[in-house]
N, C-alpha and C positions, 0 to 999 in steps of 0.2 A: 509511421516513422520507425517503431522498434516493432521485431515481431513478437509475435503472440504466443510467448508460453504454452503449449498444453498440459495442463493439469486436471489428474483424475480427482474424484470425490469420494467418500465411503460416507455416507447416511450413517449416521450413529443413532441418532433419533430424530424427530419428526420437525423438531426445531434447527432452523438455519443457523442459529449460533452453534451449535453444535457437528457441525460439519468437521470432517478433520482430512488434511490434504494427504496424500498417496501416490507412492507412482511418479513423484518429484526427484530429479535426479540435483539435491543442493547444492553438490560442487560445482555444478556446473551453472546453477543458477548463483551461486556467490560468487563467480568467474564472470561470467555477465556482468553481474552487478557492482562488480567492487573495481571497472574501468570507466561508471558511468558517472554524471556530475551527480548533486544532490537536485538538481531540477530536471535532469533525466529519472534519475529514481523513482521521484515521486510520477515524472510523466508514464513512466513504467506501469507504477501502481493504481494509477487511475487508469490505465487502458485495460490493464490485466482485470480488476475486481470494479467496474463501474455501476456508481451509485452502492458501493459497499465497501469503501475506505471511509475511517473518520480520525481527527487530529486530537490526540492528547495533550492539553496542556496547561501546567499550573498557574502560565499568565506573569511570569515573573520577567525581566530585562531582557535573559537571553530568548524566550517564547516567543518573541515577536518577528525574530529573525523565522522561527518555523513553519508561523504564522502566516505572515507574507509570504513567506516559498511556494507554501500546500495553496493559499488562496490564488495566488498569480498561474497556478497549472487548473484550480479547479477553485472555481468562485464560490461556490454553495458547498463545499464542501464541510460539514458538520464538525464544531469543535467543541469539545469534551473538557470541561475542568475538571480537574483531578486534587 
């Protein structure tokens, strides 16, 4: 449906959380991104990094809107209280 970003990587150290992006041209991914719904976004962000997005959230009234958005693009997707 959307295409696919290429983005480069620099190894900082030997741990995956520690990866840091490069070579990302932002304007132009914030130009993308800031025409798209927020259920395109998020379809964005599970195609771009799969099985390596998770959902922050404190669980309070408005979270559940977030909640349902992130799970109806990606069902297992891991959420995080904060």
């Amino acid at each position: 449906m959307f295409k696919k970003i290429k983005m480069k990587t620099a190894v900082v150290t030997d741990d995956l959380a520690d990866k840091a992006l490069s070579d990302v041209d932002l304007t132009t991914l914030n130009t993308e991104l800031s025409v798209m719904t927020a259920v395109q976004r998020v379809e964005w962000a599970a195609g771009q990094f799969p099985s390596r997005i998770v959902l922050s959230s404190s669980f309070g009234a408005q979270a559940a809107v977030s909640i349902h958005l992130a799970t109806s693009v990606q069902a297992d997707i891991p959420v995080i209280l904060v």
